[in-house]
C-alpha positions as CSV (number, residue, x, y, z in Angstrom):
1,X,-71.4,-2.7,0.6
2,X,-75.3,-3.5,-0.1
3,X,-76.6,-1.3,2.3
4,X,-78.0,1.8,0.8
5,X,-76.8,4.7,2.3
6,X,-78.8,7.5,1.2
7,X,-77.6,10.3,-1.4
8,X,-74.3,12.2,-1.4
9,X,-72.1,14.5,-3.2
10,X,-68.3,14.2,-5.0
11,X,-65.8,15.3,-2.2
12,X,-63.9,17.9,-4.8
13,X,-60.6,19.8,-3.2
14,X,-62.8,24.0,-4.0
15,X,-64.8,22.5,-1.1
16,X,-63.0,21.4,1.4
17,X,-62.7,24.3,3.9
18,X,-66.4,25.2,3.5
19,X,-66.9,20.9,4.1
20,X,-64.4,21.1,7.4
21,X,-65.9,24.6,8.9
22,X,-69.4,24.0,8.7
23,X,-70.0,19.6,8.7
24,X,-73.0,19.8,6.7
25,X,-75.8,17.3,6.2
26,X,-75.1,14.8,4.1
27,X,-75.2,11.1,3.5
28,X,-72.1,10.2,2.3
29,X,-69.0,11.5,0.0
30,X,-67.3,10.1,-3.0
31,X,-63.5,10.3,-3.6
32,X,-61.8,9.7,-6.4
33,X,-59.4,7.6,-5.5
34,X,-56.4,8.5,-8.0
35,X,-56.5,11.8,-5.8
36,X,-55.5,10.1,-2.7
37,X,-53.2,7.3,-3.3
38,X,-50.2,9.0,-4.7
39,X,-50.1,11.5,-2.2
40,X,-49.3,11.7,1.8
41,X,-50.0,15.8,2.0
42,X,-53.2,18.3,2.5
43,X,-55.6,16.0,-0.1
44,X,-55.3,12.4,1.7
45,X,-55.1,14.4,5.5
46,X,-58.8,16.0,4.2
47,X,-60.1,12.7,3.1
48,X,-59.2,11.1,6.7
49,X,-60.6,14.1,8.3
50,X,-63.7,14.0,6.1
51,X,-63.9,10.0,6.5
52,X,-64.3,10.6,10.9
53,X,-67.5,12.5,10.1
54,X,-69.0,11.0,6.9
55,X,-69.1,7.4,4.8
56,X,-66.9,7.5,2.2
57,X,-67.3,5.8,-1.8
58,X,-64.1,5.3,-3.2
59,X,-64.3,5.7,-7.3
60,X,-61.7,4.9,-9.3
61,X,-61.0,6.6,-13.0
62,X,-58.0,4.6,-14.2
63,X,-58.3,1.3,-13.2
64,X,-58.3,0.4,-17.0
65,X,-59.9,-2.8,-16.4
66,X,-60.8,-3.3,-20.3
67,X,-57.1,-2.7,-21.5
68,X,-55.5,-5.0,-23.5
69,X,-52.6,-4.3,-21.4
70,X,-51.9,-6.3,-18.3
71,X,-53.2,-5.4,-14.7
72,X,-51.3,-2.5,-13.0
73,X,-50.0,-4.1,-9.8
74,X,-48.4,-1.0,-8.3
75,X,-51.8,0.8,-9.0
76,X,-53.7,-2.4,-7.5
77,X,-51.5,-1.8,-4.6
78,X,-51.6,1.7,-3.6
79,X,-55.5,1.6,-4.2
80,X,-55.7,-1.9,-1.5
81,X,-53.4,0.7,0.8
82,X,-55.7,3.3,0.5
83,X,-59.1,1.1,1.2
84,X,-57.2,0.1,4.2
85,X,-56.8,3.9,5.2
86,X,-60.2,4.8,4.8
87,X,-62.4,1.9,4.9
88,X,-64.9,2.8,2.6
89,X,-68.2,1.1,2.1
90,X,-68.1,1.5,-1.4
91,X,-65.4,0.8,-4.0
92,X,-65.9,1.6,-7.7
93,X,-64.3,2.2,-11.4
94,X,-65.4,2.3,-14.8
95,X,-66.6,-0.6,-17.1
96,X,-63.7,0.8,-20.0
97,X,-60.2,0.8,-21.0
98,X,-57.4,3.7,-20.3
99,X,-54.4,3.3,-21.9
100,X,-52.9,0.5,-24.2
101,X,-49.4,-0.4,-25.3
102,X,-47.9,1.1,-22.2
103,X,-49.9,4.6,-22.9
104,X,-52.1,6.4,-20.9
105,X,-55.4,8.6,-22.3
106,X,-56.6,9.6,-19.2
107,X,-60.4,8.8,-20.8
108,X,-63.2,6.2,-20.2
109,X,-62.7,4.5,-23.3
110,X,-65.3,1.8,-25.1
111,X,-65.0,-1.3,-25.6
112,X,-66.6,-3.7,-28.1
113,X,-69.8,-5.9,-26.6
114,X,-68.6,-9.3,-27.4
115,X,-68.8,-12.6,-25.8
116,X,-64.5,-12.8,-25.5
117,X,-64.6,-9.4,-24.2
118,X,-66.8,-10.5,-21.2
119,X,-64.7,-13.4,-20.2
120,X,-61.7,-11.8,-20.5
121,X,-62.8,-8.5,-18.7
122,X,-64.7,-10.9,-16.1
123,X,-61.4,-12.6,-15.1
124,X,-59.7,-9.3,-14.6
125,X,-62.5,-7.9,-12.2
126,X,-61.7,-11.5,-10.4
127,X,-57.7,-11.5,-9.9
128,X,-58.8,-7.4,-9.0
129,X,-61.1,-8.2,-6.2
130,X,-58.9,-10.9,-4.8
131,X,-56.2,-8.6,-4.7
132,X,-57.9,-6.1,-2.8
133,X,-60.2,-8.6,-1.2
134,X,-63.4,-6.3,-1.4
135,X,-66.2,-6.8,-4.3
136,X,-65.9,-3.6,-6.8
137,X,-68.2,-1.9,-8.7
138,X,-68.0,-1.0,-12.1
139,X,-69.7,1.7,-13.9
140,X,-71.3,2.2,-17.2
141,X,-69.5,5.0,-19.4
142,X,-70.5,7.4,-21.8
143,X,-69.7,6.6,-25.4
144,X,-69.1,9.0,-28.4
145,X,-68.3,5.7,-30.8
146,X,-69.6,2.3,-31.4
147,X,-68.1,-1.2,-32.3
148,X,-69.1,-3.1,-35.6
149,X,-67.8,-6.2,-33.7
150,X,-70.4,-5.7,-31.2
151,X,-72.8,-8.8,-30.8
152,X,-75.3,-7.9,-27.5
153,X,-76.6,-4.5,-26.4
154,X,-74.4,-2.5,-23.8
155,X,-77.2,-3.5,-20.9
156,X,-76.7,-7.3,-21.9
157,X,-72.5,-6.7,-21.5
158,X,-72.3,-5.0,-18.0
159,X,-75.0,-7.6,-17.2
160,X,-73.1,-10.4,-18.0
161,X,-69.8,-9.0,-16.6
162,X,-71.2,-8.4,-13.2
163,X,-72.6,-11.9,-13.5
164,X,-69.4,-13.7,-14.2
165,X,-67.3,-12.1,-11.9
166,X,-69.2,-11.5,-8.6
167,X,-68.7,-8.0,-9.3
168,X,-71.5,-5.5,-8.5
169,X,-72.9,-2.7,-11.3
170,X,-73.1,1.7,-10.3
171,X,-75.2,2.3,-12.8
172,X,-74.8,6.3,-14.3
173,X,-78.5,7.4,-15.0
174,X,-76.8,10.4,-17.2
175,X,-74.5,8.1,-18.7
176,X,-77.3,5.9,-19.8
177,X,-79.5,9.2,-21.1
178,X,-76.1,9.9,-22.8
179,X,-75.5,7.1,-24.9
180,X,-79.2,6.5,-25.9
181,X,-79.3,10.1,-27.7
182,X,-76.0,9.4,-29.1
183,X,-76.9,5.7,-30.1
184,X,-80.1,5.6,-30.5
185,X,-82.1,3.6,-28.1
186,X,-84.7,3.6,-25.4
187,X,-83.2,4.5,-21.9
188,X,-86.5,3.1,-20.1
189,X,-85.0,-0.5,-22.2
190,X,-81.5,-0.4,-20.6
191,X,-83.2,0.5,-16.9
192,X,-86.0,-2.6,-17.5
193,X,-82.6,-5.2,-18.6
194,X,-80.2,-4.8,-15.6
195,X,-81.5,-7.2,-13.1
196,X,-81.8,-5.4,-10.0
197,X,-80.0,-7.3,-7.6
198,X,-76.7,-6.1,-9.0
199,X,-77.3,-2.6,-9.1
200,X,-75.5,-1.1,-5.9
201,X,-75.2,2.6,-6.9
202,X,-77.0,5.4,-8.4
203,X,-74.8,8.1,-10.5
204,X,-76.5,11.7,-11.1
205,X,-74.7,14.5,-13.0
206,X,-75.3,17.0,-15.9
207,X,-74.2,16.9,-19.8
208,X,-73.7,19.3,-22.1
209,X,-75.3,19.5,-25.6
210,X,-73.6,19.5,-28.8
211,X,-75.6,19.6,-31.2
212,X,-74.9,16.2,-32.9
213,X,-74.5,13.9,-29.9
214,X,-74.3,14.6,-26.2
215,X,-71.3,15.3,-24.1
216,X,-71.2,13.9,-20.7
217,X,-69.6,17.3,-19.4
218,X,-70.5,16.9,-15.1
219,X,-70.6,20.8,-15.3
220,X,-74.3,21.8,-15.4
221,X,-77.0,20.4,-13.1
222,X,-79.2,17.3,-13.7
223,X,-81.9,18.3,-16.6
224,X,-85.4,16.8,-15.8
225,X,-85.3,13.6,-18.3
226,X,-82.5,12.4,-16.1
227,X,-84.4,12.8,-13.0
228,X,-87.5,11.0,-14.5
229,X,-85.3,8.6,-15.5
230,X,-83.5,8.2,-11.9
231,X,-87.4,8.5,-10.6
232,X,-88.1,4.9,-13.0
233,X,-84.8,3.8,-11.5
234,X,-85.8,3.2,-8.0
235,X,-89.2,1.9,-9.0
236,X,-87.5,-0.8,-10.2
237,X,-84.5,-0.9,-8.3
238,X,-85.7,0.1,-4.8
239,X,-84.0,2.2,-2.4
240,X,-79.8,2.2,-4.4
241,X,-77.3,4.7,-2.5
242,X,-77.3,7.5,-5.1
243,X,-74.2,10.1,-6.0
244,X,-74.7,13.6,-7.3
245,X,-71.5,14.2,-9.6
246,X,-70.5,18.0,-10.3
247,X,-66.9,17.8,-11.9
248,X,-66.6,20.7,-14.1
249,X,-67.3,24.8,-13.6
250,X,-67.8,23.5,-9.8
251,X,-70.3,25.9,-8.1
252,X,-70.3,26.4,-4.5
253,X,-71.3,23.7,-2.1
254,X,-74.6,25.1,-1.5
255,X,-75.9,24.7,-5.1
256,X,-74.3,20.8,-5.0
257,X,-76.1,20.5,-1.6
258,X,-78.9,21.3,-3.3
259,X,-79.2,18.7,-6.0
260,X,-78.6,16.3,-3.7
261,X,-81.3,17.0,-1.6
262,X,-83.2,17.0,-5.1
263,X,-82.1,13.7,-5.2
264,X,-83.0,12.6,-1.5
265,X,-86.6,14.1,-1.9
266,X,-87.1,11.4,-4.9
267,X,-85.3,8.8,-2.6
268,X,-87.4,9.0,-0.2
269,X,-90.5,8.2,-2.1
270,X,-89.4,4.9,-3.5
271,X,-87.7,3.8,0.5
272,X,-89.5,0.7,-0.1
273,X,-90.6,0.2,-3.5
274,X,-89.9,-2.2,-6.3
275,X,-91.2,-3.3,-9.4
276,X,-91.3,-6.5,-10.3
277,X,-89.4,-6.6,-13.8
278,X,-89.4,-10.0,-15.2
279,X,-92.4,-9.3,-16.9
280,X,-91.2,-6.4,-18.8
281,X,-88.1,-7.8,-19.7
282,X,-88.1,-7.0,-23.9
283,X,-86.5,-9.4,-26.1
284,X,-83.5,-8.4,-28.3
285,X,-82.3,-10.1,-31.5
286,X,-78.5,-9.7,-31.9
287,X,-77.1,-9.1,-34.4
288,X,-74.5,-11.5,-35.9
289,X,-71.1,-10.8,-34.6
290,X,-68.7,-10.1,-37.6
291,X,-65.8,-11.7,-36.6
292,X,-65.2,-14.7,-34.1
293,X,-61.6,-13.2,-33.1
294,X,-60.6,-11.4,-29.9
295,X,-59.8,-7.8,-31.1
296,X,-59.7,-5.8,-28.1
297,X,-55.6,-5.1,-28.8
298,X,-56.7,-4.3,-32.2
299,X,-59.2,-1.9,-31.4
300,X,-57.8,-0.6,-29.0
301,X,-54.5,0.4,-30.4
302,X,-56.1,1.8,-33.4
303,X,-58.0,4.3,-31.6
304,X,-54.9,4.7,-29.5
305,X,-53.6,5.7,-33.0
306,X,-56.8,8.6,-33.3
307,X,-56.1,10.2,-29.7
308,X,-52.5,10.3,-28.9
309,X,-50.9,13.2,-30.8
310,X,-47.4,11.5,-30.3
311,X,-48.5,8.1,-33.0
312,X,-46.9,7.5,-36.3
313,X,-50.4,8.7,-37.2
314,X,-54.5,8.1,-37.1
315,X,-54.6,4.5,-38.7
316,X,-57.5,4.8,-41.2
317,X,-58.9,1.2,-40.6
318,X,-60.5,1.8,-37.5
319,X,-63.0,3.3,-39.7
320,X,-63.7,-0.3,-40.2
321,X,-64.6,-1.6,-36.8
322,X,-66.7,1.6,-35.8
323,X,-70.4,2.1,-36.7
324,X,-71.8,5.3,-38.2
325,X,-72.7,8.1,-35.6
326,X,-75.2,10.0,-36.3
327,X,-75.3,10.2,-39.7
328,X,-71.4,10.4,-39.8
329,X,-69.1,8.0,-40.0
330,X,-67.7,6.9,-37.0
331,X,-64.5,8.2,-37.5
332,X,-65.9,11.7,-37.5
333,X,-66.8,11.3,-33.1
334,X,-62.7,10.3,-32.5
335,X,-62.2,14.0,-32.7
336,X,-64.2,13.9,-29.6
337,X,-61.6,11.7,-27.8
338,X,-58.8,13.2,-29.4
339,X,-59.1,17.0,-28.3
340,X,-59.8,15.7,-24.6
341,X,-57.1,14.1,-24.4
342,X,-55.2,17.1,-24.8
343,X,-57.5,19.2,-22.8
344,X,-57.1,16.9,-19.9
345,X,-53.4,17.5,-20.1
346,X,-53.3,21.3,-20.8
347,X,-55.4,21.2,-17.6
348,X,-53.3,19.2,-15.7
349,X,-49.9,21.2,-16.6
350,X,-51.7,24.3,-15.7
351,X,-52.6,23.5,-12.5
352,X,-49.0,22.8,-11.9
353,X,-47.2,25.6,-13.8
354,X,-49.3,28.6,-12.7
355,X,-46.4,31.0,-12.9
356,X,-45.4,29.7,-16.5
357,X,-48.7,29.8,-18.1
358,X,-48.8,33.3,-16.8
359,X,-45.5,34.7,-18.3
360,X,-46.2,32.8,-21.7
361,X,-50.0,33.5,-22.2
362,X,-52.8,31.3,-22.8
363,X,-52.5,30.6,-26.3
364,X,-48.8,29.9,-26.0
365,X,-49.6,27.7,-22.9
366,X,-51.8,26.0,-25.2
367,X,-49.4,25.3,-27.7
368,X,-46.6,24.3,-25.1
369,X,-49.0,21.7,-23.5
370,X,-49.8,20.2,-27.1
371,X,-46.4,19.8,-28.0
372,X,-45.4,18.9,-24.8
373,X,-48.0,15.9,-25.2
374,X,-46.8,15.2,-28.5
375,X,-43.4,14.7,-27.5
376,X,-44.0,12.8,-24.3
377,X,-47.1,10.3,-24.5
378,X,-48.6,10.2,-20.7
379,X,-47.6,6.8,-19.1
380,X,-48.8,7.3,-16.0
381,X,-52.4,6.5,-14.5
382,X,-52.0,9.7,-12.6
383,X,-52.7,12.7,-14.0
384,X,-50.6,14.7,-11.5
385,X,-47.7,13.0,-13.0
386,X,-48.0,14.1,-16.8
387,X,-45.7,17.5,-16.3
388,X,-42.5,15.4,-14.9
389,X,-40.5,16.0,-18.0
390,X,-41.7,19.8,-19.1
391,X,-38.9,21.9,-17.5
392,X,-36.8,20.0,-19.7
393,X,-39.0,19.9,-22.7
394,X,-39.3,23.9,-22.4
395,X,-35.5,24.2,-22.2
396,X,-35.4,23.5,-25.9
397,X,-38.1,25.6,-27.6
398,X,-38.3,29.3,-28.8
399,X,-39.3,30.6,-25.5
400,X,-36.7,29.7,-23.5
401,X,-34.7,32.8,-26.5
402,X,-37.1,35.4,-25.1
403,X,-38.0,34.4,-21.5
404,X,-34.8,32.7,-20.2
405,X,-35.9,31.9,-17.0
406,X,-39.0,29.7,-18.3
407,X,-37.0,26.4,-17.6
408,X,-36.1,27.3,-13.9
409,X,-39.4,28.5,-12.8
410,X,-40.7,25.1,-14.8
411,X,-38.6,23.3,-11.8
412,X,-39.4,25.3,-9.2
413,X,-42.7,24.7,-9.6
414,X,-42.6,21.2,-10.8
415,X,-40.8,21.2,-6.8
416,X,-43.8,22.6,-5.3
417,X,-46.4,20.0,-7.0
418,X,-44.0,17.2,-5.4
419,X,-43.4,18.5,-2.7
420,X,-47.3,18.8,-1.9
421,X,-48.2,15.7,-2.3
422,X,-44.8,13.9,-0.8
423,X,-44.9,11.2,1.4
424,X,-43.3,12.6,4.3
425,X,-41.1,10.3,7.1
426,X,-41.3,10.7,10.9
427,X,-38.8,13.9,11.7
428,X,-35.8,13.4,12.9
429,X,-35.5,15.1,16.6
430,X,-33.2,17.7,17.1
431,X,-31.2,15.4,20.0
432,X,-30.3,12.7,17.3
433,X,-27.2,15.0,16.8
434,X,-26.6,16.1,20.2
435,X,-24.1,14.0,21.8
436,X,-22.0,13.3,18.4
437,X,-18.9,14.2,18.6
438,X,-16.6,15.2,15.4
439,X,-15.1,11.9,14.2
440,X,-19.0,10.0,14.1
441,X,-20.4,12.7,12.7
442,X,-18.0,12.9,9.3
443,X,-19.3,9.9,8.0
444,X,-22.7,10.4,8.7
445,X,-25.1,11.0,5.7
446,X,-28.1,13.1,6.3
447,X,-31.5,12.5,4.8
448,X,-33.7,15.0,4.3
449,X,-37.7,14.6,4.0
450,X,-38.7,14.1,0.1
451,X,-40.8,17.5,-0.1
452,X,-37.0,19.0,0.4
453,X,-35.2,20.8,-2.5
454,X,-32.9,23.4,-3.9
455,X,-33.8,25.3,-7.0
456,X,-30.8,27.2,-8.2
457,X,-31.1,29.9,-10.8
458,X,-29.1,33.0,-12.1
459,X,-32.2,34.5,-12.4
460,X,-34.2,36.2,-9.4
461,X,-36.2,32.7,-9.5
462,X,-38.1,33.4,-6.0
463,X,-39.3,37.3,-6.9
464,X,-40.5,35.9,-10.6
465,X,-42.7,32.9,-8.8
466,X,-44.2,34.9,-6.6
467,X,-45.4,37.6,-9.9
468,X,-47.5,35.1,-10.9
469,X,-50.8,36.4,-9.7
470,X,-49.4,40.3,-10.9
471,X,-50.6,41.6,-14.0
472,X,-47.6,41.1,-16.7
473,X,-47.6,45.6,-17.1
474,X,-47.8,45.5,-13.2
475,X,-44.2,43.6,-12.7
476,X,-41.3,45.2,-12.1
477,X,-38.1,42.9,-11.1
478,X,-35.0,43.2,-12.5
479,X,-33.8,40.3,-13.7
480,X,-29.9,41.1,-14.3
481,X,-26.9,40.2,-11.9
482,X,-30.0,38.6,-9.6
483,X,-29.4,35.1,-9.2
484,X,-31.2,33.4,-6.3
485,X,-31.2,29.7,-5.0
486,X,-35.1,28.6,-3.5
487,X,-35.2,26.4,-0.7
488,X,-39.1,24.1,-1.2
489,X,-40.3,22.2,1.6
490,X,-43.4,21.0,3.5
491,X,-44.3,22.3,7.2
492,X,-47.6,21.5,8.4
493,X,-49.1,20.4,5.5
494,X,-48.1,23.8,3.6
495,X,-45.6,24.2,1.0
496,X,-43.1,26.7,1.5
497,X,-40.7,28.6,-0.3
498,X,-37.4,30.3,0.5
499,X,-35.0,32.3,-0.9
500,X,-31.1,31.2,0.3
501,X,-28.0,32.2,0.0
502,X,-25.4,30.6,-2.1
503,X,-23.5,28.8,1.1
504,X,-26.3,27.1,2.5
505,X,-27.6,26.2,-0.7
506,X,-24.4,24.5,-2.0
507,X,-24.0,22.4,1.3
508,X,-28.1,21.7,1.4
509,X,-27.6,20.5,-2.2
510,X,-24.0,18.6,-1.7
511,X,-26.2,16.9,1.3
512,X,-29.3,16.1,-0.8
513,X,-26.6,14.6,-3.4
514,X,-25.7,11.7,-0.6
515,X,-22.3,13.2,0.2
516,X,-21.7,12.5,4.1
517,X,-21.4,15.7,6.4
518,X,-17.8,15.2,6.6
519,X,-17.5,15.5,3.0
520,X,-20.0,18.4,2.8
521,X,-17.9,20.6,5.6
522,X,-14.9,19.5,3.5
523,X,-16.1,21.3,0.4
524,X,-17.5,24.5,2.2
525,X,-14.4,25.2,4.1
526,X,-12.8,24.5,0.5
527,X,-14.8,27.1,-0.8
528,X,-13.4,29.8,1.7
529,X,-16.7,29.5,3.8
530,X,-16.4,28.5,7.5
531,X,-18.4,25.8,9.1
532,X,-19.7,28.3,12.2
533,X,-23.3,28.4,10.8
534,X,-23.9,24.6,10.9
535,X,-25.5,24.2,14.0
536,X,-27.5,27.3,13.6
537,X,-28.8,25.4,10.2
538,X,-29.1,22.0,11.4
539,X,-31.3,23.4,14.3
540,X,-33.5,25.2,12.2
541,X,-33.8,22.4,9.7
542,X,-34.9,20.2,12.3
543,X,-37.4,22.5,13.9
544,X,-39.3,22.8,10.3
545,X,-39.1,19.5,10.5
546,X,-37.0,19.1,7.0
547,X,-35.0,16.2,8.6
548,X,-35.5,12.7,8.2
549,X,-33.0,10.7,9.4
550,X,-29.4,9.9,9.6
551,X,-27.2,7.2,8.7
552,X,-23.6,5.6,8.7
C-alpha cells in the first residue's frame, strides 16, 4: 500500500464501455466501493474486468467511522469480501460521520476536533483494520460548519488520528482549498503540518463557487490554485499516488484522461523530491476547549435534527456548538446539508423510477422524492436501497387518483433495480428434472434465481414501462380492459422484461410463494388450466437460466 503508483481516474459506470473497448493508459482506477459490494450483476463483473488490466483503489463513502453509532458489521463484512475479490492496493473512506441514531444522511459529515474525539475515532479505525486485516486510509472532508467545542486545528486532528491508530491519511488537495476559503486559513499551513510519512494518497477534483463559501461539487475541472497547491504537495510529500475525482456533470473519458495526465505531467517533476519540513513547521496556540465532555452523540444528533426532513424538528441549540460562518451564524451553512440530503435522494429514486418520474413530471417527482424522504428516513448505507418502500408510499397520495397505474410501474421497476444488481446462484441444469418421475416430483419446491419476479397489473404494465423514453403527447396505449402480468429476470448480465400470460404467471408466482410443484399443478388444473405446457416452461426457464435449484 506505500508504493506510489502514479495518477489515475474514478472508475464511474458512463465510462465503462469506452474503458473496456479501447484499455487506455492509465495508472490506476478508483472504485467506490458501496458500488460493488451489494451487488453480484454488470457493476461488480466491470470492476473484475477492469481489476485484470489496471490497479484498483477501493474508496469507501459510508464507512461512518465518526458516528456515534456503533460499527456496521454487515457493512465491515461485505467491504472485507469485496477486498478479497479484487485485491486492491489501496483501501480508503472519509475522516467523518454518516448517519446517527440508526439514520443514514448519505453525507461526509464534521466532526468536532477534540482530544475524546481522536481516541474514540482512533479505536474505531483499529477494531476496522483488524477486521479487514488491511491498513485504511482516511480522507479529509469538506466542511460547510464548524464546532465551538473544537480545541486543535483540522491538520492537528487527522494527524493525530492517523498517529494513534496505524491508520494512513489521502489527503484531498481540493478539500483542503475548500475549507480554508470557507474557514479561513492558510492551505500552504495545513500542507506544511501533516507529517509526510502518513500521507499515502493525493485527491484532485473541481468545486463550485457559491458566492459565500465553496462547494465541493467534483463537477468542473481542477482551477489552477488547486494545482499549485498539489504542485507544493509533492515538494513536500515526494512522489504520493494521486486520483483525479470527476463525480458530477461527468464529461467523456477523454476530457478526465486529460486531467490526469495534467496531473502526471506535475508528478513527474517532483519523482524524487522532498522537502524537508520540520523547519517550517508553524506553531499554533489552541484555543481553550469549552467543554471537557464527549459530545459527539450530541452533536451529532442535533444536526441530524437540521438535515433529515422526517425529525420532530431543527433543534435550535446546535446554534450553540457551531461557530459563525462567514459572517453568518452557523446555523445559516446547515441549509447546505439539509437540501443535499434530499438531492442525493431525489437522485437516487430517479435513477431507479425512470418511467415514474416521466409520467409525473419533474416538479412532481420532486415533490414525491421529498415526501417520500420525509416519511421514510434512509437507514441504509446504500444508496441504491433508499426507494425500497416508494411503490407503497405512492399508493397512498393524490397521484395514484389520476394515474392509477403509478404504484405498479413503482414495482416493476423497483424489480428491475433488484434484479440488476442480484446476487445470482449457479443454474440449475435442465437434467436435474429429467429422470423424476411423478410421485418425487410433487413434493419438490422449486427455487428460482433472486433477479426472478412476477409483476401483476390490471393495467397494460409492460406497454406503459417501455413509454418511458416517448414524449407524454407521443403515447398512445389504451389502458382499459389491458391487464398484463411482467415476467423480470437476469440473463447474461441484462435485465429483461416479459410480458405473460395469466397461467404461467399464476403458477410462476404460486412457485415463487414456496408452494411445492405438486401443489402448484394442483391449483392450475383447479383453475380449469391443464398442466401440458409445463415441460415446455420448465425447459425454457432453465435455458434462461431463471432456475436455481430444487429441493424436498
Amino acid at each position: 500500500m506505500n508504493s506510489p503508483m502514479g495518477c489515475g481516474v474514478g472508475l464511474r459506470a458512463p465510462h465503462y464501455s469506452y474503458i473496456l473497448s479501447h484499455r487506455p493508459p492509465m495508472d490506476f482506477f478508483e472504485a467506490i466501493s458501496e458500488n460493488y459490494m451489494d451487488t453480484g450483476g454488470r457493476p461488480i463483473q466491470i470492476l473484475e474486468k477492469v481489476r485484470q488490466q489496471y490497479p484498483i483503489a477501493l474508496h469507501g463513502v459510508a464507512l461512518s467511522i465518526g458516528s456515534a453509532d456503533f460499527l456496521d458489521k454487515n457493512y465491515l463484512k461485505k467491504l472485507k469480501t469485496l477486498i478479497g475479490r479484487i485485491d486492491p492496493f489501496i483501501v480508503s473512506d472519509h475522516l467523518c460521520w454518516s448517519g446517527v441514531a440508526g439514520q443514514s444522511l448519505h453525507d461526509l459529515l464534521p466532526l468536532p476536533f477534540t482530544e475524546e474525539a481522536v481516541d474514540y475515532i482512533a479505536s474505531r479505525v483499529s477494531q476496522v483494520q483488524e477486521l479487514l486485516g488491511t491498513t485504511i486510509l482516511l480522507e479529509n472532508t469538506s466542511t460547510y460548519v464548524t464546532c465551538k467545542h473544537s480545541a486543535m486545528p483540522e491538520w492537528e486532528f487527522v494527524t493525530a488520528v492517523a498517529r494513534r491508530s496505524g491508520s494512513g491519511i489521502l489527503l484531498d488537495l481540493n478539500n483542503i482549498f475548500v475549507n480554508a476559503a470557507n474557514h479561513k486559513f492558510n492551505p500552504y499551513d495545513y500542507l506544511k503540518n501533516i507529517p509526510s510519512e502518513l500521507v499515502k494518497q493525493f485527491h484532485l477534483a473541481g468545486h463550485t463557487n457559491k458566492g459565500k463559501f465553496l462547494f465541493d461539487t467534483h463537477s468542473s475541472p481542477v482551477i489552477d490554485a488547486v494545482w499549485k497547491l498539489y504542485e507544493k504537495a509533492l515538494e513536500l510529500y515526494g512522489p504520493v499516488s494521486t486520483l483525479v475525482e470527476w463525480d458530477e456533470a461527468i464529461p467523456e473519458y477523454p476530457v478526465l484522461a486529460a486531467e490526469a495526465e495534467k496531473a502526471r505531467a506535475i508528478y513527474s517533476r517532483h519523482s524524487e523530491s522532498r522537502e524537508d519540513k520540520e523547519s517550517k513547521v508553524k506553531i499554533f496556540n489552541r484555543p481553550a476547549p469549552q467543554q471537557d465532555a464527549f459530545i459527539l452523540r450530541e452533536f451529532q444528533t442535533k444536526m441530524k435534527s437540521w438535515i433529515s426532513p422526517c425529525s420532530e424538528g431543527a433543534d435550535p441549540n446546535l446554534g450553540e456548538l457551531l461557530n459563525p460562518q462567514g459572517g453568518e451564524p452557523g446555523l445559516a451553512r446547515m441549509t447546505v446539508y439539509a437540501e443535499g440530503y434530499l438531492a442525493r435522494i431525489h437522485e437516487s429514486l430517479s435513477e431507479v423510477y425512470e418511467a415514474v418520474k416521466h409520467f409525473l413530471g419533474d416538479d412532481a417527482f420532486i415533490e414525491l422524492s421529498e415526501r417520500y424522504a420525509a416519511a421514510h428516513p434512509s437507514e441504509d448505507y446504500n444508496l441504491n436501497h433508499v426507494g425500497r418502500r416508494l411503490p407503497e408510499f405512492i399508493r397512498g397520495t393524490s397521484w395514484t387518483e389520476q394515474l392509477g397505474f403509478l404504484p405498479d410501474l413503482a414495482m416493476l421497476e423497483w424489480n428491475i433495480a433488484r434484479a440488476f444488481h442480484a446476487f445470482e446462484e449457479p443454474a440449475l441444469q435442465p437434467s436435474a428434472l429429467a429422470g423424476l418421475s411423478g410421485d418425487q416430483a410433487e413434493g419438490l419446491k422449486i427455487r428460482f434465481q433472486p433477479s426472478v419476479s412476477v409483476v401483476s397489473s390490471e393495467w397494460p404494465l409492460l406497454d406503459i414501462w417501455k413509454a418511458r423514453k416517448t414524449a407524454l403527447q407521443e403515447i398512445n396505449i389504451d389502458l382499459k380492459n389491458h391487464p398484463q402480468s411482467v415476467l423480470v429476470f437476469r440473463q447474461d448480465l441484462e435485465v429483461r422484461c416479459e410480458s405473460l400470460e395469466k397461467t404461467q404467471s399464476d403458477f410462476i408466482q404460486t412457485l415463487l410463494r414456496g408452494m411445492t410443484l405438486g401443489e402448484a399443478c394442483e391449483r392450475l388444473v383447479n383453475a380449469g388450466h391443464d398442466s401440458e405446457p409445463l415441460g415446455e416452461w420448465f425447459a425454457a426457464w432453465s435455458t434462461r437460466g431463471m432456475l436455481a435449484k430444487i429441493s424436498s
